[in-house]
Structure formats: C-alpha cells, structure tokens
C-alpha positions in Angstrom: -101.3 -101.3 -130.3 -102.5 -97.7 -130.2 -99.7 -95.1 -131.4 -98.9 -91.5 -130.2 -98.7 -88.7 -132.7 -98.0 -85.6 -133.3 -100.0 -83.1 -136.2 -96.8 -81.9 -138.7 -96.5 -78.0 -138.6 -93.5 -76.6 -140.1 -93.0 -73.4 -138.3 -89.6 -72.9 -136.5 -91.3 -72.7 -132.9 -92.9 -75.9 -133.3 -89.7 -77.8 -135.0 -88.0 -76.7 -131.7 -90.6 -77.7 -129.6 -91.0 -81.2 -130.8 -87.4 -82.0 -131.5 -86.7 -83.3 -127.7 -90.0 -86.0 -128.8 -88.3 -86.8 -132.3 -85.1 -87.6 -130.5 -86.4 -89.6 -127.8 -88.3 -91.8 -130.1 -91.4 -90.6 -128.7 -94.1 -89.4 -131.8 -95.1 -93.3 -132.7 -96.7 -91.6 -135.9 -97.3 -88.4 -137.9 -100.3 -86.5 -139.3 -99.7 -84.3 -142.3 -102.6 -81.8 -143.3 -101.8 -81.9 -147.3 -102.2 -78.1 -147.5 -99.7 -77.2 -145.0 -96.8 -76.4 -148.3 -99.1 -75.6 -150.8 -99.2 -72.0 -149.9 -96.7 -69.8 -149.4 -93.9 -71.4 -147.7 -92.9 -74.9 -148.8 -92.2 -77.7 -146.8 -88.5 -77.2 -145.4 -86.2 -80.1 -146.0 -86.6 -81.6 -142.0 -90.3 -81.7 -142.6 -89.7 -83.1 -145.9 -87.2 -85.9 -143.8 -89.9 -86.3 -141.6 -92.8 -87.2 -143.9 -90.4 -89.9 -145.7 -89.5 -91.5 -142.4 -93.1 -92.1 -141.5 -94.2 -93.5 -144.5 -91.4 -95.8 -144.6 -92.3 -97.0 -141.5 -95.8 -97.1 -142.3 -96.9 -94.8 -140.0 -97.7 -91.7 -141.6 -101.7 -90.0 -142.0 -103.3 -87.8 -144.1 -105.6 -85.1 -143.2 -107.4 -82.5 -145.1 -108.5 -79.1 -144.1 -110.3 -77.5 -147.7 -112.0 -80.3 -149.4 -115.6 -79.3 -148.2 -116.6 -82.4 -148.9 -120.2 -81.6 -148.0 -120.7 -78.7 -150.5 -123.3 -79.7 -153.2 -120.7 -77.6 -155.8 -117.0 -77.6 -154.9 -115.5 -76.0 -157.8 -111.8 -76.3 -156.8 -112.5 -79.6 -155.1 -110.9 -81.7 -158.4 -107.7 -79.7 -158.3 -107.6 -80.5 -154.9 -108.1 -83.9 -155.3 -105.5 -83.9 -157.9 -102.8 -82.6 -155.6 -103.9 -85.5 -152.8 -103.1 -87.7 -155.5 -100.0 -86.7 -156.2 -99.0 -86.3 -152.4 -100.1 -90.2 -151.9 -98.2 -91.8 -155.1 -95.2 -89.6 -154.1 -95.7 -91.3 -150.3 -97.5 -94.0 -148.8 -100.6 -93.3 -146.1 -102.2 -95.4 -144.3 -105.5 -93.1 -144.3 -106.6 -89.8 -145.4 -109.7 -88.0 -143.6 -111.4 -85.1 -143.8 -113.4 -82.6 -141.6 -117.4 -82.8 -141.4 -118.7 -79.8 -142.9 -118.9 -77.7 -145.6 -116.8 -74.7 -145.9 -117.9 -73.5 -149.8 -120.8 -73.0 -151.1 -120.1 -71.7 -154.8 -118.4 -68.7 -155.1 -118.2 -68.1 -151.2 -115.8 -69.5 -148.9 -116.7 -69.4 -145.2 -112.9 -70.0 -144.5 -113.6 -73.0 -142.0 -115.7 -76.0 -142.0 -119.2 -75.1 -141.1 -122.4 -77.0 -139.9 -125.1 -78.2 -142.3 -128.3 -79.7 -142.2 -129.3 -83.6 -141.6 -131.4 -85.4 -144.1 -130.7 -87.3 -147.0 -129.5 -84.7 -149.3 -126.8 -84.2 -146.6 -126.0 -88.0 -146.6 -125.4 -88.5 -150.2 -123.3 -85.5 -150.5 -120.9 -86.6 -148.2 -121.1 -90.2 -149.4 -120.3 -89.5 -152.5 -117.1 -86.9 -151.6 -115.6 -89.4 -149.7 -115.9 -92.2 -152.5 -114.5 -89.7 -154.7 -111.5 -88.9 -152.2 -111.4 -93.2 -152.0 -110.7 -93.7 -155.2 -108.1 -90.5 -155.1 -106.1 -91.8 -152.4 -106.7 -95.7 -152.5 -106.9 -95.6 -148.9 -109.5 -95.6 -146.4 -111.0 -92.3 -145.7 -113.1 -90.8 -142.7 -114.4 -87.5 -141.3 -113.3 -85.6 -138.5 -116.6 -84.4 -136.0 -117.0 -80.5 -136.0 -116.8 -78.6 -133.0 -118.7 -75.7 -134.3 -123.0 -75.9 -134.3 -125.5 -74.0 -135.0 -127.6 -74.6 -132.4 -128.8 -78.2 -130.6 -130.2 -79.6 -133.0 -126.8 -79.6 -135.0 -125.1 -80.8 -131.7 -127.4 -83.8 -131.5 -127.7 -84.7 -135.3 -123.7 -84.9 -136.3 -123.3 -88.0 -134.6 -126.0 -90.0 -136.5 -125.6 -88.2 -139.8 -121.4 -89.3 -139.2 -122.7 -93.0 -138.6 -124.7 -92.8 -141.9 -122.1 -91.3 -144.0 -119.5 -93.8 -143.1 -121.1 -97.3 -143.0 -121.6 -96.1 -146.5 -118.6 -96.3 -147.4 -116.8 -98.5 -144.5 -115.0 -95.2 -143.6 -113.4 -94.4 -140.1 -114.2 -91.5 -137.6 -111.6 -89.1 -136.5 -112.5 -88.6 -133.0 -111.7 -84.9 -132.0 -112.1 -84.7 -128.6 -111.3 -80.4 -128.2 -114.2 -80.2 -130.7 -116.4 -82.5 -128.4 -115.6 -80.2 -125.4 -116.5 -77.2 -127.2 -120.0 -78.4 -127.8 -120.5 -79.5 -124.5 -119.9 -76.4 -123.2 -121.5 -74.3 -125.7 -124.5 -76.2 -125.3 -124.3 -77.8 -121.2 -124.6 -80.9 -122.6 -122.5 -84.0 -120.9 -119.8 -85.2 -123.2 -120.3 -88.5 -122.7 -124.0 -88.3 -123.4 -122.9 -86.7 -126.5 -120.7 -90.0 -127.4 -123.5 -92.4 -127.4 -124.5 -91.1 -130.6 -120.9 -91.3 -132.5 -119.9 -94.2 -134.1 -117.3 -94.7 -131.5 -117.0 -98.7 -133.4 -115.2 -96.8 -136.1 -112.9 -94.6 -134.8 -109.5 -95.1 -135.9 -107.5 -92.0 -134.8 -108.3 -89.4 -131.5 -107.2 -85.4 -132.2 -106.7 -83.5 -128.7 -105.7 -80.1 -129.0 -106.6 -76.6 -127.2 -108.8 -73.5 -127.9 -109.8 -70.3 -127.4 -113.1 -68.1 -126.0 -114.7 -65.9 -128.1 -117.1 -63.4 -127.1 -119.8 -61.2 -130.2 -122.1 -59.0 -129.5 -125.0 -58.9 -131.0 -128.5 -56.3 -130.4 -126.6 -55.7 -127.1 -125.9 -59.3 -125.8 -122.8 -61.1 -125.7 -122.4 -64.9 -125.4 -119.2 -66.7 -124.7 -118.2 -69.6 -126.5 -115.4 -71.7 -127.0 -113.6 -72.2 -130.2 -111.6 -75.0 -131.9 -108.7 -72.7 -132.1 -105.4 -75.0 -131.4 -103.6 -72.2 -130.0 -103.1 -73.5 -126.7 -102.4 -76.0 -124.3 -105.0 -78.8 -123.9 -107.9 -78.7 -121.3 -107.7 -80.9 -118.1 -110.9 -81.7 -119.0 -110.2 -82.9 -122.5 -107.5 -84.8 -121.1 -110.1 -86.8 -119.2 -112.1 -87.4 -121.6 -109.6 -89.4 -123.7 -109.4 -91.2 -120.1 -113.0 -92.2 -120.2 -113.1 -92.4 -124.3 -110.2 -95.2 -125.1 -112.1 -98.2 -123.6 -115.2 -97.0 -125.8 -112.9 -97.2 -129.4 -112.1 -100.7 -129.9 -110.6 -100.1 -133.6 -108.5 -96.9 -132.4 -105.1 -97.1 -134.3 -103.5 -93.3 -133.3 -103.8 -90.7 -130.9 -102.3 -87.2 -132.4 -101.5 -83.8 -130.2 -102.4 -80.8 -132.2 -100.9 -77.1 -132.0 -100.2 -74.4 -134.5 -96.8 -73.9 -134.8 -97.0 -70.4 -134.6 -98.5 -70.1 -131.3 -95.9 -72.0 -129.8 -94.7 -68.3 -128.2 -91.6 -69.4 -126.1 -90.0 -71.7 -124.2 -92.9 -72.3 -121.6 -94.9 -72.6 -124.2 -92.7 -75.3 -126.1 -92.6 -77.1 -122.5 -96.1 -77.5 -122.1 -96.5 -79.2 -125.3 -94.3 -81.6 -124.3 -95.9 -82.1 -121.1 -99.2 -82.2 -123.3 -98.1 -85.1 -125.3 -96.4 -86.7 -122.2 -99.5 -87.0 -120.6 -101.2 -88.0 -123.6 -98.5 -91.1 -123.9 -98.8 -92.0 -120.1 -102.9 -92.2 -120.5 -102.6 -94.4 -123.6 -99.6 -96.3 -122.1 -101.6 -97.0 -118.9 -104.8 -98.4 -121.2 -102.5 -100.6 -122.8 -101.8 -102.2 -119.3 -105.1 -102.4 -118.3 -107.2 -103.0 -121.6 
C-alpha cells in the first residue's frame, strides 16, 4: 500500500487550502520539516493537532532541511540533532531524511543545500552524518536527491554516490521527482536515463512539487534554468514521470505534494493544489489496480 501525503506548512493560505483534503480523509500521511517552528513563528495549535494525529496513526515523517550532512565541519549540526531528538521522543516517526548536499562549510552558510564532489571523502562524510542522525532518531534515515548541479559531471555522479552512501547504512532514498526535472532540463538529459543510476530499490517516499526559472547574467550571457523553488503548481511533465517512476520503486511507502504555504496566493491557487494532489492520488490509485 503506497500512501498520499501532503508536506506540513503552517501558513494560513495553505491551512485553507488543504482543509477540504483533511476533511475528506484524503492526505494518507504527513511530512513535517523539523525546522518549520523553530523560528519565528511556532507551530499553531491545528498543526500541533495535526502532527499528533499522524503519529498516532503511525503515519507521520520527518524531514530535515539544515543538517548539511555532507559538510566535513557542521558546527551547529549537534544542537540540531538535539532538537530532532527531542521532536522524535515527543512523537513517533516512521523515518527521518535529509537532503543530499552540503549547505555549510564552517563559518559560511550557502543558505540551501549545494553540490559536492564524488570520491571517497564525500562517501564517508555522508555515511557517517546519517549514522549520527540514526542513532538520534532511532529510525531509519535517507537522503533526498538534489536538484541543483554544478555541471554534468554532478548530474551523472549523485546517483551512484546516493547508492554508496545508503547501502552503507541500509538507508532509504527520497525520490524528488521536481528536482529530477530540473536537471533534465538544465542539462537535456532524459529523466529516465537519469534514473538508471538511482537506487530506485530503496526508495521509500516520492516528493513532487513545482518551481521556478531563473535567469543570471554573467560577462554578458544569460542562461535560463529551472529551480527547485516549490512556489507553484506541478509540471505536467513531472506528473508523468511519477507515471513512469512507480513501477520502478518496489519499496515505495509515500508519495507527498509539496508547496510553500505562502505562495498559495488565492483561491485559484488553493484549487490547483488540490487538483495537484488529486491527480497525484488517482495516479497512485490506478498503480495499485494495475501493479
């Protein structure tokens, strides 16, 4: 059985938005990014609600957005792992991941996870971040595949570098097929191509979500690209690829819509999430009856 999720944001736009899916008994599961409350603005009381009603049912996952676990020195990375802790003995998950990357490098923070170099080094500094998140959480842990790359050689390593990293430690990859797209398009390379080289044996959850185009300039050139920016509705295309993808993932547990609550910007908007994840269902729904 493969449930349908939804990514917890606790802005009012996206509370409204999802409610009609929440009341319908719709969103199988929930993902909760632990940093979303940590800042700020606290978790209001129906997220709160929310979080307890999934892990009661068992159906609740964690997801990390600023461990860098592939920085060689992390030095907020223990208070971060402390506050994981205390988010999974306060509730239950089935499984906490993070994003492949690293996003700090000492006493710089890039602000988002970036690409990094394969070889070994790069292998036993991942391993050892995600036993270290392991024997945080007491869960299993996996990695989330990057949309952003340097260049081909980082669209055609991440894949291999992903398998080594979690046979290591019998982890599970989060499948993100929006950050899949973007590479394929950055780089004309066919998606599918692309996937022979994932571990697609271990993936456990699927993350579809929009994006955005960006366009620098640099010595008088500009290059468009396209950007893992969850601010909008999800691509055709990357609807069809979870199509093609969910006969390839034989261990796949969850499939979870992502949006930014705060670009939710009306009541169109908040319909075509809805239609987002209804189409989602309906494509996981008609696997089911043919798998």
């Amino acid at each position: 059985m493969v449930f349908v999720g939804l990514s917890l944001m606790i802005e009012e736009p996206f509370r409204l938005a999802a409610l009609p899916l929440f009341e319908d008994g719709l969103v199988d599961a929930l993902e909760h990014s632990f940093e979303i409350g940590w800042g700020r603005h606290p978790l209001p009381e129906w997220a709160e609600a929310l979080l307890d009603h999934y892990a009661e049912a068992g159906r609740l996952w964690g997801h990390g957005v600023t461990m860098s676990p592939f920085s060689v020195d992390a030095p907020r990375r223990e208070a971060w792992l402390h506050r994981v802790a205390e988010a999974c003995r306060q509730r239950p998950y089935v499984a906490v991941s993070e994003h492949f990357g690293f996003m700090v490098a000492g006493t710089l923070d890039g602000g988002a996870p970036l690409p990094l170099p394969p070889g070994p080094a790069s292998v036993r500094t991942g391993i050892a971040a995600l036993r270290s998140l392991q024997a945080t959480t007491q869960t299993p842990v996996g990695l989330e595949n990057l949309a952003l790359a340097l260049g081909q050689a980082d669209v055609h390593a991440q894949g291999p570098l992903l398998s080594e990293v979690l046979d290591a430690v019998d982890g599970y990859l989060v499948l993100d097929l929006h950050n899949l797209h973007c590479q394929a398009i950055n780089y004309a390379i066919d998606p599918l191509a692309l996937l022979e080289h994932y571990p697609l044996s271990r993936v456990r959850c699927i993350h579809l979500s929009g994006g955005s185009w960006s366009t620098p300039h640099a010595a008088g050139h500009a290059r468009r690209f396209r950007r893992d920016t969850h601010d909008d509705d999800v691509p055709a295309a990357v609807h069809e690829l979870l199509h093609l993808v969910l006969p390839k993932c034989p261990a796949l547990d969850l499939v979870v819509l992502e949006r930014l609550g705060d670009t939710i910007d009306g009541p169109e908007a908040a319909a075509r999430l809805r239609d987002d994840f209804t189409r989602i269902r309906t494509t996981v729904e008609e696997h089911h009856r043919h798998g």
